[in-house]
Every structure is written in structure tokens, then in C-alpha cells.
N, C-alpha and C positions, 0 to 999 in steps of 0.2 A: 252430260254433267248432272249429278243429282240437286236437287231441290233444297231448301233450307231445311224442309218438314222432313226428306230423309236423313240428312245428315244428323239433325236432333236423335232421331231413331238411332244411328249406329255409335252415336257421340258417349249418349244416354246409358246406351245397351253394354259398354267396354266400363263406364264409369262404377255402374252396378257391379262389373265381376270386379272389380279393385277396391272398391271402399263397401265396408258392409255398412255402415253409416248413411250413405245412402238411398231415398228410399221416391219411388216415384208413385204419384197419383194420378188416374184418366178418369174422366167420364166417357166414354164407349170411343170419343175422337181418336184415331190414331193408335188402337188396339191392337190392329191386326198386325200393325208393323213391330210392336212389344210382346207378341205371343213367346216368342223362343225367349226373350229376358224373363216374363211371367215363369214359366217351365221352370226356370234354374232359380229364382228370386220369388218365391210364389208369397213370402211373408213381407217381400219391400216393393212389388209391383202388385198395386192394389187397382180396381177396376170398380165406381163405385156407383156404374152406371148415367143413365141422364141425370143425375143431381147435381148441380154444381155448387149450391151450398154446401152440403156436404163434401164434396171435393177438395172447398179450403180449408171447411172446418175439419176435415183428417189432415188432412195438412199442417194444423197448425198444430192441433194434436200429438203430432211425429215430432214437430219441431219442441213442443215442453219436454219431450222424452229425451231431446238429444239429436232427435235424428235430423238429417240435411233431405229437405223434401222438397221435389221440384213438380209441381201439378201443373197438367197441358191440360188445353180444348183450344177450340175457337176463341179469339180475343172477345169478344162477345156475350161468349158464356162463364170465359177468367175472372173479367175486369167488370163489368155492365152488371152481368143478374148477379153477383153476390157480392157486390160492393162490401155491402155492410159487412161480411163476416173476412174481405178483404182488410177492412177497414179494425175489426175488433179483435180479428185471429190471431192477425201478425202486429198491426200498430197497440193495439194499447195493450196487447200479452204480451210487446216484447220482444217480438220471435222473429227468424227471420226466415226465409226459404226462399225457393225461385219459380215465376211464374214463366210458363213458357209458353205463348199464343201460336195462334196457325189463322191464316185469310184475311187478320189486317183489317183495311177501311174497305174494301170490294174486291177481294181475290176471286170470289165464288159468288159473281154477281147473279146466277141462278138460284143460288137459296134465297134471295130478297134480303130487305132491311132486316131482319131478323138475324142474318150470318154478317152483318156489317158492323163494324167497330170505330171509325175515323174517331172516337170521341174519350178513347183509352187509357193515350196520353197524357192529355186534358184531364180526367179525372182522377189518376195515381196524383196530378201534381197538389190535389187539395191535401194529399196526406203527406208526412214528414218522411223524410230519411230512403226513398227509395231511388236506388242506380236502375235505366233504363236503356238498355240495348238495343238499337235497330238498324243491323246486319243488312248491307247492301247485295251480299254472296254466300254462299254457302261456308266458302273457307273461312269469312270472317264470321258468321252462324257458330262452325265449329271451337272459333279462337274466342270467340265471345260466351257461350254456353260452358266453355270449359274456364272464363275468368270467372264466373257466378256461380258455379257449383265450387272453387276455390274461394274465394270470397267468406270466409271466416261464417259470420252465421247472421249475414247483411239480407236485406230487402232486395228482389233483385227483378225484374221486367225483361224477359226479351221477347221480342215482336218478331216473329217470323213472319216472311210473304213471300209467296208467291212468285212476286219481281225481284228482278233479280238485276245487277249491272252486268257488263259481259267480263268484266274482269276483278279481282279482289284487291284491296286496300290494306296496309296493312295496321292494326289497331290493336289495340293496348289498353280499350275500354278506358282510357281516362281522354284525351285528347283530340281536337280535333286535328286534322292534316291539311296541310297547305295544298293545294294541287296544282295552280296555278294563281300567278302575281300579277295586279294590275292596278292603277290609282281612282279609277271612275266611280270605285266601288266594291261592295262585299258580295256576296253570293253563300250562302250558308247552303249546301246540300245535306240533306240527308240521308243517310239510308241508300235504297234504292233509286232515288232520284239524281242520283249522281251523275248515269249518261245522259238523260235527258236536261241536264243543267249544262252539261260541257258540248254537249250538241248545241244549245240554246245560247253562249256565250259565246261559241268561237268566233275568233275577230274581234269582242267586244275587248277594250280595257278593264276589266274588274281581275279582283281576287276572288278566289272560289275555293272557301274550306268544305271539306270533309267529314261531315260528324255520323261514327256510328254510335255513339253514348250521346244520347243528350241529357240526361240527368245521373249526376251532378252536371250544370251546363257549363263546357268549358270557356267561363267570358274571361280568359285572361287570352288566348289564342282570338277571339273577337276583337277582344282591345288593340293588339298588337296588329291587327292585319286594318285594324280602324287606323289606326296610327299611320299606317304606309299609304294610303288611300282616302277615299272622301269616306263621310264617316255616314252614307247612304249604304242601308246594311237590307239585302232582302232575304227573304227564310222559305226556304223550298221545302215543305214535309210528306208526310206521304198519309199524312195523318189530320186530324183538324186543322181548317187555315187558323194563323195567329197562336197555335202552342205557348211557342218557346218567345211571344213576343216580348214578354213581359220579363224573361230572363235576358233578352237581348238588351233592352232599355236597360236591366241594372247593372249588366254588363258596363252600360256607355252613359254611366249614371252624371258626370262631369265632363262629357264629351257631348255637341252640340250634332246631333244626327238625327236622320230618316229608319224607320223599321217600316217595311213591306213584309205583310205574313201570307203564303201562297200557299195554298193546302186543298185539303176537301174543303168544298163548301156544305154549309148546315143544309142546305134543300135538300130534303131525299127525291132522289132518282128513281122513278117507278117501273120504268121499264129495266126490266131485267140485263138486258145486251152482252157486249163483254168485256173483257177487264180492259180494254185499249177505248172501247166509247166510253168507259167511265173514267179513264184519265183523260180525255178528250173534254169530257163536258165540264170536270173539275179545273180545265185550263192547267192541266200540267203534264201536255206534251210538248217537245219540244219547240212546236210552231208559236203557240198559247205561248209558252213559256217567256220566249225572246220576245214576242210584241209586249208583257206585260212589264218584266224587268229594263229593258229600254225606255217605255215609257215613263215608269219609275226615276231611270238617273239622266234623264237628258233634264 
């Protein structure tokens, strides 16, 4: 099975020959896999080295013109070092385009805190109007990257990783999916955390939604699965703990309930290791997972 980060490549690379509209941005990340689009598209596949400022700000630049611009690197160097010109490119120009990350909160726990992003999410939510993707598979990578490059000429986040569930969901970038029913409680997955939640639940009585969009966050699919169940709601991410706490609470804003947010934690992790001791130490493998969620709704 290919990866998230290749599918972007071949998703990308077919989108380029069909619409000359549009137009992709890199800093050096993921280059090699765009060389043969570069070759055919040399004036809309730009390469504009390690600057990542400059990366949105061409970007945003392509987007005054017209053009639909979607700029990769690491979530890190997207979202983290050029906030501001995130924040002035697109939000107060205007404009829209799609941002599309690679390694997440620890995919590439050997580059250190420097390649680490858990704080991504959390920080798009200070600004207005942005839809965010986070693709548990590749297929849904593919169905989600081709909803945002459709997407009229909207704000658009998708987070690629690394992890991956072993099988695809399928999604529609608006809603979340029921996956299983139960009255004990909610179970919010997302993303890639989906096996390791259904691992973590079996036998338990909860409901367990499926969310690859969390913003816009779908709380009327919250409310309704609150509705069937105790209105004890916990949020599995794969990204900062407590994200989406605060969209869940306005969700169940007249509904009398518990919010558990389970994520990265803010401690940076100094040892380097690998991507499974770093869901280990974050408490969100499936062992971690069901001691903490049980102890939550007993």
C-alpha cells in the first residue's frame, strides 16, 4: 500500500495535467517525487527552496491572480514558522488555497522537536474560515485532497501521516461516521487513531464516531450520538490533547456532559525513538487508551 505522502504526489501530479488553474508550491520537501510534474508544468510547479515564508507568500500571490495553489512541506514548516504570512496571505487577503502537510505531531521522530507539529491544529483554529482534513488512509488522503482542490477557492488544511488505519472509511469531508453504537458513551476518533480506538473499546458499550474533517466540526453528528448515549464524550487526536474540546462543549452547549481531550501531550519528548514509543508515551496506544477512556466513564 502506498503512503498518504505518495498518494498526494500522484493525486497532485494527474490534477496538474487537467486544470491549468492549478498551481503547486514546495520548499525542497517532497521534490523528488514532483520532478516528472516540474518537467511538464515548469511555470505551476515552483520549488522555492528552504523558505517557507516565501512558500505562502507565492502562494498567496498565485491565489490574487486566480490561480488554485496548494503548498506542501512538513506541518511544521506550513503551519508553525510562517504563521504570520499564513495568517495575512490568505486570512486578511482574502484568498484561499490548500495547505498540505507531511510527519504530523512525530512521524519522523529522528529529526527532533524541530520536524514535530502536535500544535497545528490548535493554531489554524485562532483564524477564521478554515476546513481541516485528517485522512486516516491513503484512499481517504486521495478523496479528501481532491475535495479541497475542488473546493471553490476556500481555506483548506490537510494533514497527512505517516499512520495510517489498516482499512479506509468513507468520507465526504463534511461529516463525521457512526462506526459503532453504544449508550456508556461517545468516543470521538480521528484520523489515524481510529484502530487503535476500536482496539481500545471492544466490549466496551460506547458509540464511536469517525471524524476525518474536524473543522467545520461536525457537532450536530455529536449531538445526535450524545442523544443515544450518556452525554460523557471523549476525543482521541492525533494531534494536541484538547483540540477540538472546545468545539465539542459548543456542540453540547444545553446538554449536561463530560469532555475527555486525549492527544499529544505539551511535554516535549527528548529522546528521539520511534513513532510507536511516541504513541506509547502520549498514552494513545491501544493499552493507554482503554485504561484511560474506561476510567473516564465508569
Amino acid at each position: 500500500m502506498d503512503t498518504m505522502r505518495e498518494r498526494f504526489v500522484s493525486v497532485t501530479s494527474q490534477l496538474l495535467d487537467e486544470d491549468p488553474r492549478l498551481a503547486l508550491v514546495l520548499a525542497e520537501i517532497t521534490m523528488d517525487g514532483f520532478r516528472p510534474a516540474r518537467e511538464r508544468h515548469p511555470d505551476r510547479v515552483l520549488n522555492v527552496g528552504i523558505r517557507e515564508q516565501l512558500l505562502i507568500g507565492v502562494g498567496g500571490g498565485l491565489a490574487l491572480t486566480g490561480m488554485r495553489p496548494i503548498m506542501h512541506t512538513f506541518a511544521s514548516f506550513l503551519v508553525e514558522r510562517p504563521f504570520e504570512q499564513v495568517k495575512l496571505d490568505f486570512g486578511h487577503q482574502g484568498t484561499g488555497g490548500v495547505l498540505v502537510s507531511a510527519a504530523a505531531s512525530y512521524d519522523w521522530p529522528a529529526g527532533g522537536f524541530t520536524h514535530m507539529s502536535p500544535g497545528d491544529v490548535a493554531l489554524l483554529d485562532t483564524l477564521d474560515g478554515w476546513t481541516v482534513h485528517v485522512p486516516g488512509h491513503p484512499d481517504e488522503a486521495e478523496a479528501l485532497l481532491r475535495h479541497a482542490y475542488a473546493a471553490g477557492d476556500d481555506k483548506v488544511y490537510v494533514r497527512l501521516s505517516a499512520l495510517s488505519n489498516g482499512a479506509p472509511r468513507p468520507v465526504d469531508g463534511l461529516r463525521m461516521e457512526t462506526v459503532r453504537e453504544g449508550g456508556s458513551g461517545v468516543v470521538v476518533a480521528v484520523g489515524p487513531m481510529l484502530d487503535g480506538v476500536l482496539a481500545a473499546t471492544a466490549g466496551l458499550d460506547v458509540t464511536v464516531l469517525y471524524a476525518a474533517t474536524v473543522r467545520p466540526f461536525d457537532g450536530a453528528a455529536l449531538r445526535t450520538a450524545a442523544g443515544r448515549a450518556a452525554a460523557d464524550v471523549v476525543l482521541v487526536e492525533p494531534y494536541l490533547a484538547g483540540t477540538s474540546a472546545g468545539a465539542a462543549a459548543e456542540a453540547l452547549i444545553d446538554v449536561p456532559h463530560r469532555v475527555l481531550g486525549l492527544g499529544v501531550g505539551r511535554a516535549e519528548l527528548r529522546r528521539y525513538g520511534t513513532v510507536e514509543e511516541h504513541t506509547a508515551a502520549h498514552g494513545l496506544d491501544a493499552r493507554s487508551l482503554r485504561e484511560r477512556i474506561t476510567a473516564f466513564l465508569r
